[in-house]
Backbone as XML, in Angstrom:
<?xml version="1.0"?>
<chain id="A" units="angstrom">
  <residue number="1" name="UNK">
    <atom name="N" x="141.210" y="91.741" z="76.038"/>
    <atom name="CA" x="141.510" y="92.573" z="77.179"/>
    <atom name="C" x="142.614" y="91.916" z="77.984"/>
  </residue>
  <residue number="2" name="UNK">
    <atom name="N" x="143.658" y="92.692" z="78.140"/>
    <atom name="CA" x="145.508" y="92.017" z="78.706"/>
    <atom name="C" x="144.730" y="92.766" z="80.004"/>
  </residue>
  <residue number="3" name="UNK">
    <atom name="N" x="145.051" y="92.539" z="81.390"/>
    <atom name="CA" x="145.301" y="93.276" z="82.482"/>
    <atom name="C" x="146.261" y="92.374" z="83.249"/>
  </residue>
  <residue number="4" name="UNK">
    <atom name="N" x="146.842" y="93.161" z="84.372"/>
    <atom name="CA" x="148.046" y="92.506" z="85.192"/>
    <atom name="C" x="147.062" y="91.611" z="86.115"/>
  </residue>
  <residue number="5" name="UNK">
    <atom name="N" x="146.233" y="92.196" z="86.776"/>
    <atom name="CA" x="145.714" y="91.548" z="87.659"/>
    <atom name="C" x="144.305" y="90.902" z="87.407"/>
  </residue>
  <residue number="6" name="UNK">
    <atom name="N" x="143.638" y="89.794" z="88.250"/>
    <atom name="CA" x="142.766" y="89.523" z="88.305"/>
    <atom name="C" x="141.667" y="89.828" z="89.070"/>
  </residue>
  <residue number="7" name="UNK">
    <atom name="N" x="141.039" y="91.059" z="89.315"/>
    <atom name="CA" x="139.762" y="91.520" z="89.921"/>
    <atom name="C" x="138.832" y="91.585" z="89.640"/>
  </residue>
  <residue number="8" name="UNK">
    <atom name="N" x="137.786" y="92.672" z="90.321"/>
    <atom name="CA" x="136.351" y="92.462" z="89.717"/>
    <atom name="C" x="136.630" y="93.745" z="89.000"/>
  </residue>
  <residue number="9" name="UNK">
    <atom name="N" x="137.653" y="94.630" z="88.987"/>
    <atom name="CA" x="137.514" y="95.811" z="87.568"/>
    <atom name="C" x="138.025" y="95.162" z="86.483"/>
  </residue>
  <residue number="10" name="UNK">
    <atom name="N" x="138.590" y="94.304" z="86.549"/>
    <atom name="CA" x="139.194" y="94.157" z="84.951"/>
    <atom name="C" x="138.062" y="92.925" z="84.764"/>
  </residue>
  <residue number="11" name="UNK">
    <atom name="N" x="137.233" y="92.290" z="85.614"/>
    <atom name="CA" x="136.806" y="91.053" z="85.094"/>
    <atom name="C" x="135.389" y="92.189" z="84.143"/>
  </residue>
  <residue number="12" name="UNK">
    <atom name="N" x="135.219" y="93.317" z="85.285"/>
    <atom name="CA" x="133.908" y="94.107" z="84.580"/>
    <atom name="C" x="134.368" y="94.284" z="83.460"/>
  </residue>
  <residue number="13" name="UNK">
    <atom name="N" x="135.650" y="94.894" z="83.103"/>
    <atom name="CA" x="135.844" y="95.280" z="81.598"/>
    <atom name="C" x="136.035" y="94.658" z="80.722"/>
  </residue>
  <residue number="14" name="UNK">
    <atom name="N" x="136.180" y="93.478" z="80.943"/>
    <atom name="CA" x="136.421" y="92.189" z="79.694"/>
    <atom name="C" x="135.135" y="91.294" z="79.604"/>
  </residue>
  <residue number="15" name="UNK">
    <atom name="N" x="133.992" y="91.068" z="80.409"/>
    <atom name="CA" x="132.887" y="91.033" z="80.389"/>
    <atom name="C" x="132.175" y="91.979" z="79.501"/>
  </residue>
  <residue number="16" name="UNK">
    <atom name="N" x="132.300" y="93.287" z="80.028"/>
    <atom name="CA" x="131.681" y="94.688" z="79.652"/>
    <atom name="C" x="131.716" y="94.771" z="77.543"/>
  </residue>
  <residue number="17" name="UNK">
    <atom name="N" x="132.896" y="94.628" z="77.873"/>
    <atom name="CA" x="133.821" y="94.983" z="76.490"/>
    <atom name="C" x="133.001" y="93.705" z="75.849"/>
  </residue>
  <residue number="18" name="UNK">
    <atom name="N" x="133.169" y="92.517" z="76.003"/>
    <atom name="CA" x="132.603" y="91.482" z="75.050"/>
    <atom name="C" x="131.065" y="91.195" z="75.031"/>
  </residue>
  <residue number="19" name="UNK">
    <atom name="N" x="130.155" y="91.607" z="75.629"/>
    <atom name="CA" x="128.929" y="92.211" z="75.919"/>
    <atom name="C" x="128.660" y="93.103" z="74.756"/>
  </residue>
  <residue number="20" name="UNK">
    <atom name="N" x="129.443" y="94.132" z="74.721"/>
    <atom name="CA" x="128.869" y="95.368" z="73.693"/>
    <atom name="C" x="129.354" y="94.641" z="72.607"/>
  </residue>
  <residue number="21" name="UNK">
    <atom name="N" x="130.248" y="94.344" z="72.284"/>
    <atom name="CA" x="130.930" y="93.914" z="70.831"/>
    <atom name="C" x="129.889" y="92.489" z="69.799"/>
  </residue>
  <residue number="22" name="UNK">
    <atom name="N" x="129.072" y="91.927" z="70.665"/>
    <atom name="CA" x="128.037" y="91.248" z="70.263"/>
    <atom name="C" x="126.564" y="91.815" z="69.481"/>
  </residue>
  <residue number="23" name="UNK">
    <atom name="N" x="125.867" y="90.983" z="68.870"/>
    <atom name="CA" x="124.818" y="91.583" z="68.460"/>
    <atom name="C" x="124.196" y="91.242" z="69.146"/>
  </residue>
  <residue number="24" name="UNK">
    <atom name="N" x="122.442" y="91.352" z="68.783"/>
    <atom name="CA" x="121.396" y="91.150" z="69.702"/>
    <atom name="C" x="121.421" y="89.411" z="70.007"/>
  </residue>
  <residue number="25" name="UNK">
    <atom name="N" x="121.364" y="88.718" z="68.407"/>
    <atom name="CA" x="121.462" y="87.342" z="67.899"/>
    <atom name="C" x="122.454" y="86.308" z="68.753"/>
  </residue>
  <residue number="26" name="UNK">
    <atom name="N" x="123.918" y="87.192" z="69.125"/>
    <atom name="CA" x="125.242" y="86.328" z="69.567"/>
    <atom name="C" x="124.531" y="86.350" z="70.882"/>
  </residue>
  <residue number="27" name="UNK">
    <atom name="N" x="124.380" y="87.150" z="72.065"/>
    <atom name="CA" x="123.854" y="87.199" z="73.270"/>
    <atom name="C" x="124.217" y="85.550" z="73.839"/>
  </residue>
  <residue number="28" name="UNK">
    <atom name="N" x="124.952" y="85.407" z="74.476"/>
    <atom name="CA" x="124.855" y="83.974" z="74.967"/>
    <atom name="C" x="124.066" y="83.908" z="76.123"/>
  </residue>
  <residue number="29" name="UNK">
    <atom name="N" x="123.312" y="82.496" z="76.624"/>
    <atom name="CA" x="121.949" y="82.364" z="77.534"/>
    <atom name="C" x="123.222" y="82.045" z="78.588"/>
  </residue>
  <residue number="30" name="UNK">
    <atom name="N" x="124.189" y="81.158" z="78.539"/>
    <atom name="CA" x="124.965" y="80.875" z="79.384"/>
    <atom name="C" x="126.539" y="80.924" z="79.469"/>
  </residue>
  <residue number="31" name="UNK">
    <atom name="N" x="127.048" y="81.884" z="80.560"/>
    <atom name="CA" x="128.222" y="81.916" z="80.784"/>
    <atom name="C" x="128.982" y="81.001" z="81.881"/>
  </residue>
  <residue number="32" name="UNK">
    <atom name="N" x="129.992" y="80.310" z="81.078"/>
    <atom name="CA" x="130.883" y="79.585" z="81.787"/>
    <atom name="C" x="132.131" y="80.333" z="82.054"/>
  </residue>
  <residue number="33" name="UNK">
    <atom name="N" x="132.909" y="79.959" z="83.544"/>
    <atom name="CA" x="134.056" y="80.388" z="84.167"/>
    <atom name="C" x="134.506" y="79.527" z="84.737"/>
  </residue>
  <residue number="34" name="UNK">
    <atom name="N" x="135.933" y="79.940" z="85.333"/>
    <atom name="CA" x="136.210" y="79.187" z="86.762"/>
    <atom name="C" x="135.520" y="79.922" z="87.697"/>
  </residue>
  <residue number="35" name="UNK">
    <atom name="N" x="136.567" y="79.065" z="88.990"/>
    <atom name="CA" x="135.651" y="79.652" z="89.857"/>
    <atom name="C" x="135.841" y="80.855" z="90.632"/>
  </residue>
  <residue number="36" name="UNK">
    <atom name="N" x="136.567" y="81.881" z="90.175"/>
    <atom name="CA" x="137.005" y="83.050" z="90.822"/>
    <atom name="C" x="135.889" y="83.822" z="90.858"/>
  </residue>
  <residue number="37" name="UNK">
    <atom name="N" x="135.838" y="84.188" z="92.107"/>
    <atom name="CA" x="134.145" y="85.267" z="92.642"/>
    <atom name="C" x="134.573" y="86.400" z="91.881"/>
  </residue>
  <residue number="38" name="UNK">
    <atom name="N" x="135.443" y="86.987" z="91.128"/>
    <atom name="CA" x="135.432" y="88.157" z="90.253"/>
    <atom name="C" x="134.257" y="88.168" z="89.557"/>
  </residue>
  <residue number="39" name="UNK">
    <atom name="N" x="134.274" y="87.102" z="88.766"/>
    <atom name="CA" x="133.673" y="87.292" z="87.338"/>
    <atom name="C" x="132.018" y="87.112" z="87.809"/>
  </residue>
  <residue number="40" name="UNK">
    <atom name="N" x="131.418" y="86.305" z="89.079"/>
    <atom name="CA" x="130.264" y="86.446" z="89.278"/>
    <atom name="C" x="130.102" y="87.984" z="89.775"/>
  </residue>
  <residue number="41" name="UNK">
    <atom name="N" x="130.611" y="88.956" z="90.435"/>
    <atom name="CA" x="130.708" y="89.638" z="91.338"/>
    <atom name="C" x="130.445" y="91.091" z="89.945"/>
  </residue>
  <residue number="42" name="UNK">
    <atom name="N" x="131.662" y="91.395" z="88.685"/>
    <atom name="CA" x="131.655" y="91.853" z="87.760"/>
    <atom name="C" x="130.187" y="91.729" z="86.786"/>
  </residue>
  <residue number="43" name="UNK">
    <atom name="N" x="129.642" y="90.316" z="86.486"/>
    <atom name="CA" x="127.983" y="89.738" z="86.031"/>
    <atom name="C" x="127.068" y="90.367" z="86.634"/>
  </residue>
  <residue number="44" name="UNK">
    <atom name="N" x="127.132" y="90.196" z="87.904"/>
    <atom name="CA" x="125.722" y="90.929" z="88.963"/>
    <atom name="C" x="126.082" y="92.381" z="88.595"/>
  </residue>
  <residue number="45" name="UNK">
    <atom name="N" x="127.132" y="93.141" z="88.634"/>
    <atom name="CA" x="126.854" y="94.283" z="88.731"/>
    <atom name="C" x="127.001" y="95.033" z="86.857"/>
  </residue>
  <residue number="46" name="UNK">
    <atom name="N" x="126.929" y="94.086" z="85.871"/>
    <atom name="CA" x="126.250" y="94.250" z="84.938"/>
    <atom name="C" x="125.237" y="94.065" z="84.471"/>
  </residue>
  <residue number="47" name="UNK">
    <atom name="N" x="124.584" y="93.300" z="85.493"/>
    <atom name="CA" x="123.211" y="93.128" z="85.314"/>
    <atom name="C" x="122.232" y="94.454" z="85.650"/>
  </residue>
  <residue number="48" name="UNK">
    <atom name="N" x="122.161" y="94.794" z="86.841"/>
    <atom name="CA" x="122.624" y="96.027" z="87.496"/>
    <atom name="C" x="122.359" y="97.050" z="86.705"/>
  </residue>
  <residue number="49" name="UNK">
    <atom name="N" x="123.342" y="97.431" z="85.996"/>
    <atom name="CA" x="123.484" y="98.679" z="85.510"/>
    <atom name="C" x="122.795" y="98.781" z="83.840"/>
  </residue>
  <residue number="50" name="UNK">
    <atom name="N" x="122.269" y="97.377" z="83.818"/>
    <atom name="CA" x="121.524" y="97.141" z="82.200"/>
    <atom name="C" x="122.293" y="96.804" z="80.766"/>
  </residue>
  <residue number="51" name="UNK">
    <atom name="N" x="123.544" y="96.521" z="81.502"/>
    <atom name="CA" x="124.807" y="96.270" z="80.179"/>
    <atom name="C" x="124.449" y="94.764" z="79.897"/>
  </residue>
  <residue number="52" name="UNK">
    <atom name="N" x="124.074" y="94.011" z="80.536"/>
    <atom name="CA" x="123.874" y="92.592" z="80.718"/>
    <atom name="C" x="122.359" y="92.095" z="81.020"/>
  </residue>
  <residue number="53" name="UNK">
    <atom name="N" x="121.555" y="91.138" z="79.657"/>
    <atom name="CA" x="120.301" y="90.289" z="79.997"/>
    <atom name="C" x="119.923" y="89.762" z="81.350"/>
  </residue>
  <residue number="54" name="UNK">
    <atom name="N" x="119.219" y="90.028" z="81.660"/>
    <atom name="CA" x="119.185" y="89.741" z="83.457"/>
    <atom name="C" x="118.951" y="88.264" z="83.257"/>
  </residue>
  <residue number="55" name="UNK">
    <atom name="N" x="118.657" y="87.413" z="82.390"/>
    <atom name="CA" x="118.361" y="85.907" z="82.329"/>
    <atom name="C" x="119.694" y="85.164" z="82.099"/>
  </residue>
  <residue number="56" name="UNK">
    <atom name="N" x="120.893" y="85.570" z="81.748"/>
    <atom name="CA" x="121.859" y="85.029" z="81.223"/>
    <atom name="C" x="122.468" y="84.508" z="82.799"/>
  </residue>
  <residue number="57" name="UNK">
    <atom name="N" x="122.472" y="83.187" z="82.307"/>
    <atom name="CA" x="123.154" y="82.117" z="83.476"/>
    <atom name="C" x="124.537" y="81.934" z="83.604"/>
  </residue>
  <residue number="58" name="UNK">
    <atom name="N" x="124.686" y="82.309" z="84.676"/>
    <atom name="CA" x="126.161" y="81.957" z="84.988"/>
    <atom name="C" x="126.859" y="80.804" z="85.717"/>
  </residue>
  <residue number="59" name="UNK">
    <atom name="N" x="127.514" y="80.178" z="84.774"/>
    <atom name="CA" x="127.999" y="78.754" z="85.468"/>
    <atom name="C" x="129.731" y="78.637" z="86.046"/>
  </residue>
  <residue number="60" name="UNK">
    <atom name="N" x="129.715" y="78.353" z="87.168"/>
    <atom name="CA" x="131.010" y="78.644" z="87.548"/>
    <atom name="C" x="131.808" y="76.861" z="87.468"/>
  </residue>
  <residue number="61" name="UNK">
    <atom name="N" x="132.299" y="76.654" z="86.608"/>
    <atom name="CA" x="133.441" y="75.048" z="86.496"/>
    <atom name="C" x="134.186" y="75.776" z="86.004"/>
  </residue>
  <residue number="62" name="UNK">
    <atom name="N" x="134.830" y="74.790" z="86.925"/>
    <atom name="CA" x="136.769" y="75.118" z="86.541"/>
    <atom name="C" x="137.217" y="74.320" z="85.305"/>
  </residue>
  <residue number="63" name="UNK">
    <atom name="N" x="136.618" y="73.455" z="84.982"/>
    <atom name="CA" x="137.256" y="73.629" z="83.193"/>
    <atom name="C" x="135.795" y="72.731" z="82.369"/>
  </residue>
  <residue number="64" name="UNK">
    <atom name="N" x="134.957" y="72.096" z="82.766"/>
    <atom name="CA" x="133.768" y="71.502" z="81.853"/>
    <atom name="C" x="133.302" y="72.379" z="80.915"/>
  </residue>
  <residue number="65" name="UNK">
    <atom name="N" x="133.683" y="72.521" z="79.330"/>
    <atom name="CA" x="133.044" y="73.380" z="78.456"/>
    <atom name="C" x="133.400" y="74.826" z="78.486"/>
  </residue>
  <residue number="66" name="UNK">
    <atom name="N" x="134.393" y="75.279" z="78.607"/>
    <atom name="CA" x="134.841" y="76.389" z="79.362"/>
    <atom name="C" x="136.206" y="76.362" z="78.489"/>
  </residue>
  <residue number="67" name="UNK">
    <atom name="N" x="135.744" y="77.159" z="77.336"/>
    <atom name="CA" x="136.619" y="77.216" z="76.000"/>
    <atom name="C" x="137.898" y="78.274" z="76.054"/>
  </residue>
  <residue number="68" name="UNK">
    <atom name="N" x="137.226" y="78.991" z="76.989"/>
    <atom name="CA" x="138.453" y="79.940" z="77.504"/>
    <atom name="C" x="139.698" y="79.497" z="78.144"/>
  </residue>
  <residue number="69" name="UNK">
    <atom name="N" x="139.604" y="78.630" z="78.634"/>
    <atom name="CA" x="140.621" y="77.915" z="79.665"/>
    <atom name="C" x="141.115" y="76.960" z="79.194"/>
  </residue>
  <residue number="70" name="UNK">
    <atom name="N" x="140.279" y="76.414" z="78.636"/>
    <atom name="CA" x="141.176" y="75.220" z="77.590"/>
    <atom name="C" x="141.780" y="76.081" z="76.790"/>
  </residue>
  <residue number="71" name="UNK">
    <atom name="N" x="141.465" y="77.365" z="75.933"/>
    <atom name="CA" x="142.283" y="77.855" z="75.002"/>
    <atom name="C" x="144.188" y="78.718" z="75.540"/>
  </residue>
  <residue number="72" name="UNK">
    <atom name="N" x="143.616" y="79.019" z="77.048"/>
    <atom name="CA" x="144.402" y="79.689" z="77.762"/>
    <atom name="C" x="145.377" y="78.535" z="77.634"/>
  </residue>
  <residue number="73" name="UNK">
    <atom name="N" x="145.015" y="77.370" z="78.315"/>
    <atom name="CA" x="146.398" y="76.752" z="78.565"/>
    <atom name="C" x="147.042" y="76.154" z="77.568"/>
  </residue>
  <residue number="74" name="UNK">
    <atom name="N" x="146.687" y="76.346" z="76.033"/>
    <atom name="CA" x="147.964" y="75.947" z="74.896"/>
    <atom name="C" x="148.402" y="77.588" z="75.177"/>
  </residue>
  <residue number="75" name="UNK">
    <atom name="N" x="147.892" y="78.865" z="75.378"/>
    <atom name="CA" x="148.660" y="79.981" z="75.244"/>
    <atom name="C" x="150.352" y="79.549" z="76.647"/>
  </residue>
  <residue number="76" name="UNK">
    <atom name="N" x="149.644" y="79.611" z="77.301"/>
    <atom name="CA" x="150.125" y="79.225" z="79.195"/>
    <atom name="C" x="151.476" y="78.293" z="78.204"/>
  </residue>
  <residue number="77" name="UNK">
    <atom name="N" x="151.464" y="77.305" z="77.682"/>
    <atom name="CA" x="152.367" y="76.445" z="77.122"/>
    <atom name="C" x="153.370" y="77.556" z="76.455"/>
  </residue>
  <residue number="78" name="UNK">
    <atom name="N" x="153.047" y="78.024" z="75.351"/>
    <atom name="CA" x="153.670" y="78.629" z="73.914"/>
    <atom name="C" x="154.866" y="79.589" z="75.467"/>
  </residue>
  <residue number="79" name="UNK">
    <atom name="N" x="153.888" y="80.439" z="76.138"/>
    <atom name="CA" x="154.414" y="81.269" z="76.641"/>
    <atom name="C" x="155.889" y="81.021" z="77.983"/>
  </residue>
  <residue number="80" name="UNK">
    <atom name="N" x="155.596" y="79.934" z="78.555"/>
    <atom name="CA" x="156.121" y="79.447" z="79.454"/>
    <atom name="C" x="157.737" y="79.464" z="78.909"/>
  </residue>
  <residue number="81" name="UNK">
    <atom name="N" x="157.616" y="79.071" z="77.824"/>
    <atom name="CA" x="159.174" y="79.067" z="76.990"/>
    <atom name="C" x="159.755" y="80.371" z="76.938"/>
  </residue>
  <residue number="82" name="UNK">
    <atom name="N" x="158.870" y="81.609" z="76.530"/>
    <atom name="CA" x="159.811" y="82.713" z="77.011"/>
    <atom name="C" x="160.315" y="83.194" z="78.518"/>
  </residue>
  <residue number="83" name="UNK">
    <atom name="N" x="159.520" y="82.636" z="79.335"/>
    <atom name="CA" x="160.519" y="83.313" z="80.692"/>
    <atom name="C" x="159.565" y="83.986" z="80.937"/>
  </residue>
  <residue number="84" name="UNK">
    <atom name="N" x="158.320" y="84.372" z="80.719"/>
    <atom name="CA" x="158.011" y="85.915" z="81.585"/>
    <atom name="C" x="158.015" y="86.621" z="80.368"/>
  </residue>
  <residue number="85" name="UNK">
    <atom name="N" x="157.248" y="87.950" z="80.848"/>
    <atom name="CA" x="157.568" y="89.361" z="79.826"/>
    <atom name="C" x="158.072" y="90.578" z="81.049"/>
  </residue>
  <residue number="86" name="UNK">
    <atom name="N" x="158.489" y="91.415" z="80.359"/>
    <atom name="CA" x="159.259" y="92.589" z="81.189"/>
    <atom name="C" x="158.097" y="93.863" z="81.997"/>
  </residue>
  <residue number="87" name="UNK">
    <atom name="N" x="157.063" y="93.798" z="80.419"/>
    <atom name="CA" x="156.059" y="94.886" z="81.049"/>
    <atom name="C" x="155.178" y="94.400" z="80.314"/>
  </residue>
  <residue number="88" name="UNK">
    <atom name="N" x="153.442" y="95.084" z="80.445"/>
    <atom name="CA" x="152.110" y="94.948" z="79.909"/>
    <atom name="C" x="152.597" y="95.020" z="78.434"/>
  </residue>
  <residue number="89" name="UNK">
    <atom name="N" x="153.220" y="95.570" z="77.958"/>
    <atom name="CA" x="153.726" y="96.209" z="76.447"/>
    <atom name="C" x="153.709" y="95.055" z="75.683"/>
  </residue>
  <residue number="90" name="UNK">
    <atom name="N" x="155.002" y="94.480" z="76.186"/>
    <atom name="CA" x="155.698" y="93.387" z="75.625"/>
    <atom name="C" x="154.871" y="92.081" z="75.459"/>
  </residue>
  <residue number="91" name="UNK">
    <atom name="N" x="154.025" y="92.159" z="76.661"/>
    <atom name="CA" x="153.138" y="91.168" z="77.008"/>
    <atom name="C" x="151.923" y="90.944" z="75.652"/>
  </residue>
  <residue number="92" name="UNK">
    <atom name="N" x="151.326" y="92.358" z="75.626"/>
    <atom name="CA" x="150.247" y="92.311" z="74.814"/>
    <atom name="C" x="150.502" y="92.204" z="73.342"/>
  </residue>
  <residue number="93" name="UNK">
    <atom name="N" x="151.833" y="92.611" z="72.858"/>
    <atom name="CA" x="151.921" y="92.914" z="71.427"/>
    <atom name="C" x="152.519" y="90.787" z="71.316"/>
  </residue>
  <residue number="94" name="UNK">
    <atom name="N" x="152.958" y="90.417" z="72.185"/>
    <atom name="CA" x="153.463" y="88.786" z="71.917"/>
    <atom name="C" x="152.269" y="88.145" z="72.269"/>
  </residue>
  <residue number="95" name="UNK">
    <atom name="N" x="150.839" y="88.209" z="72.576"/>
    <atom name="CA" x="150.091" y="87.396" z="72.570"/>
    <atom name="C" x="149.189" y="87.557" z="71.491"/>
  </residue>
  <residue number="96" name="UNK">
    <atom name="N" x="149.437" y="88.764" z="71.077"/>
    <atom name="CA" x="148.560" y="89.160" z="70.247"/>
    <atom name="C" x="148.926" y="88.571" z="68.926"/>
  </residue>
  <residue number="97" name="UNK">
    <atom name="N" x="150.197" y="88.404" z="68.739"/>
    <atom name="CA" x="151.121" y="87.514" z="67.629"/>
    <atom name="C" x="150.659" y="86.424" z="67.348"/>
  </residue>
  <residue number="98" name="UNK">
    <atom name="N" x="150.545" y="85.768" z="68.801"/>
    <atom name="CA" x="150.824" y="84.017" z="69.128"/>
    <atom name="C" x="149.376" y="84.156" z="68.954"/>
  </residue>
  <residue number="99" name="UNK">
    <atom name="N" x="148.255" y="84.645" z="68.690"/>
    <atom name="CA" x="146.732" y="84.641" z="68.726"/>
    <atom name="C" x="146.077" y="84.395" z="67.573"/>
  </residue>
  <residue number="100" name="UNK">
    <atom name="N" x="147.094" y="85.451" z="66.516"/>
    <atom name="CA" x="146.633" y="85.810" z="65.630"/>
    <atom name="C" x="146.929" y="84.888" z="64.816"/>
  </residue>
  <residue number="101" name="UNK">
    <atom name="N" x="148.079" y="84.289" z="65.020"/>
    <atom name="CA" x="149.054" y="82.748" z="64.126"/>
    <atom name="C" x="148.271" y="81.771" z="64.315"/>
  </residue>
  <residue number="102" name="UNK">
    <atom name="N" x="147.919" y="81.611" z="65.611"/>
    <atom name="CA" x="147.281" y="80.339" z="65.838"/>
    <atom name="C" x="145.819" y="80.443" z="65.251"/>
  </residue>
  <residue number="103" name="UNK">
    <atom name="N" x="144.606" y="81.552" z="64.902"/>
    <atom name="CA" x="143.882" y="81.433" z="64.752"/>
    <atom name="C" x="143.936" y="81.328" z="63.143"/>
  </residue>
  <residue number="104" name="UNK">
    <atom name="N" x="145.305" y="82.073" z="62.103"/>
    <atom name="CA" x="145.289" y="81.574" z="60.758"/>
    <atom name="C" x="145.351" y="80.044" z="60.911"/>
  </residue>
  <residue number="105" name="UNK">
    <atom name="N" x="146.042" y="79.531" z="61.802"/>
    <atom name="CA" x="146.415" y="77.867" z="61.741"/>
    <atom name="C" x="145.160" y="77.129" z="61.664"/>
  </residue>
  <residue number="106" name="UNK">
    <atom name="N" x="144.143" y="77.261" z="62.813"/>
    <atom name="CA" x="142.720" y="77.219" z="62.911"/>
    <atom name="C" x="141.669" y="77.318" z="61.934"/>
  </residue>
  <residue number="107" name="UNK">
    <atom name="N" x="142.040" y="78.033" z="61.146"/>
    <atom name="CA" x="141.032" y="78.222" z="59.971"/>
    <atom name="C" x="140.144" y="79.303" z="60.188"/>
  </residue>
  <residue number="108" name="UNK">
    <atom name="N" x="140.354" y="80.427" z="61.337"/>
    <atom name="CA" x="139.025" y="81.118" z="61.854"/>
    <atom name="C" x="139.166" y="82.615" z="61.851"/>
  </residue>
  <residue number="109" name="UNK">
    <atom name="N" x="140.133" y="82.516" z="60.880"/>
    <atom name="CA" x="139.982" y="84.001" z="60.565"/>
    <atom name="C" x="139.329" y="84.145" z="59.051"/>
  </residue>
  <residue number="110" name="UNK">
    <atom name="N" x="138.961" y="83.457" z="57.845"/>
    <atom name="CA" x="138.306" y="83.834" z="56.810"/>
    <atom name="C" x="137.347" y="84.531" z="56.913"/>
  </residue>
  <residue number="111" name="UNK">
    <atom name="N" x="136.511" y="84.728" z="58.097"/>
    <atom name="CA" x="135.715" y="86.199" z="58.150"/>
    <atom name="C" x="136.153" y="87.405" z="57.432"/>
  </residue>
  <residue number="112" name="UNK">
    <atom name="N" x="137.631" y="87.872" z="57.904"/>
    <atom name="CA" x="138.209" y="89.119" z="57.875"/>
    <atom name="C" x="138.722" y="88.888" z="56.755"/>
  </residue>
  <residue number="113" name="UNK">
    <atom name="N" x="138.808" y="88.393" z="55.787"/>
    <atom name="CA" x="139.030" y="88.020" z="54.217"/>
    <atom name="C" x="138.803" y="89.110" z="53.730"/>
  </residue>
  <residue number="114" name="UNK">
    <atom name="N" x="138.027" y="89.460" z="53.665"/>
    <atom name="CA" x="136.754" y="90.180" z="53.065"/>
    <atom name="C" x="136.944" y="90.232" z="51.647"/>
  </residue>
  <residue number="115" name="UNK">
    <atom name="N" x="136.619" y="88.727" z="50.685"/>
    <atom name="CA" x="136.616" y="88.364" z="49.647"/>
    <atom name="C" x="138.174" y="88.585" z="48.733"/>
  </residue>
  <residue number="116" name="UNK">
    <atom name="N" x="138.763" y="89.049" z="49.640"/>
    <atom name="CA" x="140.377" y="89.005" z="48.773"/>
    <atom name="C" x="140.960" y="87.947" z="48.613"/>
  </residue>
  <residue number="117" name="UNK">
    <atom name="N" x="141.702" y="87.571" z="47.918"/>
    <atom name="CA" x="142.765" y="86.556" z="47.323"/>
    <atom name="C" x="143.590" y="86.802" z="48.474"/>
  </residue>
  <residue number="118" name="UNK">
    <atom name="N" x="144.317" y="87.212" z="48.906"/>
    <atom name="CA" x="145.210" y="87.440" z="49.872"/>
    <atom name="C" x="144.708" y="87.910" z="50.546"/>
  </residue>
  <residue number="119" name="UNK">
    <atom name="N" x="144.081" y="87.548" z="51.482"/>
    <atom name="CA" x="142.979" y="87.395" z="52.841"/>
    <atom name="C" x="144.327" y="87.468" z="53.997"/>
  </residue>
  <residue number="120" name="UNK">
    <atom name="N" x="144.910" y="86.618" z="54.503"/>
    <atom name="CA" x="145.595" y="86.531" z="55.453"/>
    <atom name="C" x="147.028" y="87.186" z="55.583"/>
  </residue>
  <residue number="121" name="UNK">
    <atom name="N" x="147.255" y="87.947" z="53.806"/>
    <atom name="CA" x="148.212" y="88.587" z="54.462"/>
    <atom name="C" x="147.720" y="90.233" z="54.748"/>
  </residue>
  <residue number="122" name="UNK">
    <atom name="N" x="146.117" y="90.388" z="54.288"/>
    <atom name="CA" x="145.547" y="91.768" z="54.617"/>
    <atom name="C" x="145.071" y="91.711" z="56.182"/>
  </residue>
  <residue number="123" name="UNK">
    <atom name="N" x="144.829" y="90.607" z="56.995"/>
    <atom name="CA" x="144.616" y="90.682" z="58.180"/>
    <atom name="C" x="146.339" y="90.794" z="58.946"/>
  </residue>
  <residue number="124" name="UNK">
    <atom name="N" x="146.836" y="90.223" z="58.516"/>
    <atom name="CA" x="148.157" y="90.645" z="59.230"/>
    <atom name="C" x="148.464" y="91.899" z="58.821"/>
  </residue>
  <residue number="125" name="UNK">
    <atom name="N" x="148.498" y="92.517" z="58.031"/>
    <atom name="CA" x="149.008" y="94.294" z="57.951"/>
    <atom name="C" x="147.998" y="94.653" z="58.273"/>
  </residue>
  <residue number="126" name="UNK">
    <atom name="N" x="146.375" y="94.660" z="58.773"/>
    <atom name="CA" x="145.434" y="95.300" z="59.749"/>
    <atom name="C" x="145.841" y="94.996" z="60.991"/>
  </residue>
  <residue number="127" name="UNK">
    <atom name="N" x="146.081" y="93.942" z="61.416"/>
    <atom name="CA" x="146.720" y="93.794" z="62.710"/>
    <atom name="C" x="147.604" y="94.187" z="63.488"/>
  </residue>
  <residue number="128" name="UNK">
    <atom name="N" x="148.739" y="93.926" z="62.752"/>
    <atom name="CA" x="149.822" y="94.485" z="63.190"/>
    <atom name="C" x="151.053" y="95.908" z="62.579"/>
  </residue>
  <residue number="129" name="UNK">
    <atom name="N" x="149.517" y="96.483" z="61.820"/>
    <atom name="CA" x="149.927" y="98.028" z="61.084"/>
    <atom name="C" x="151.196" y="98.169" z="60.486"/>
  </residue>
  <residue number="130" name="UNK">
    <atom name="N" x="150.853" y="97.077" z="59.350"/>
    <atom name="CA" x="152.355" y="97.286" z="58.425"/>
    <atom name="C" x="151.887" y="97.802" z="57.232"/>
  </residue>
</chain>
């Protein structure tokens, strides 16, 4: 989930969104963040509405174990070299690049294999619809 800004609607929808996309099994007991009152503020009111385990703990550190932020700032690096992007467009289709490269580099896309010999060049033409 790309959004321009940082609030409690986009924190609901990228919460929201990675919530449903889980199974019963993935459910994590504990969520780590920084410390922006969005993302507690977005939690409570998924709790709320039954999208979200009412037991799931929310831990607010600004970087202890908090895989998101460590992952953000090699993106924050890669990106800094272009200058900026012009619009959301440009923005989302170049991270989505730099995401997808880095996670073949990683080793963590053989999931999406799905038993082919040429695994990684069938996730790149699913990806990026060639």
């Amino acid at each position: 989930y790309l959004s321009s800004r940082r609030n409690t609607k986009s924190a609901y929808c990228f919460l929201g969104k990675i919530l449903n996309n889980v199974k019963k099994w993935q459910i994590p007991q504990v969520i780590n963040t920084d410390k922006a009152p969005t993302y507690g503020r977005a939690l409570s009111r998924l709790k709320r509405e039954g999208k979200c385990p009412v037991d799931i703990e929310h831990r607010q550190i600004k970087y202890k174990n908090n895989v998101i932020e460590c992952d953000h700032g090699k993106l924050k690096r890669i990106i800094r070299a272009t200058l900026g992007f012009k619009s959301m467009k440009t923005a989302y289709a170049t991270i989505k690049g730099i995401e997808v490269m880095r996670a073949l580099r990683k080793g963590q896309a053989s999931s999406f294999y799905y038993g082919q010999p040429q695994g990684e060049v069938c996730l790149i033409n699913r990806v990026f619809g060639l």
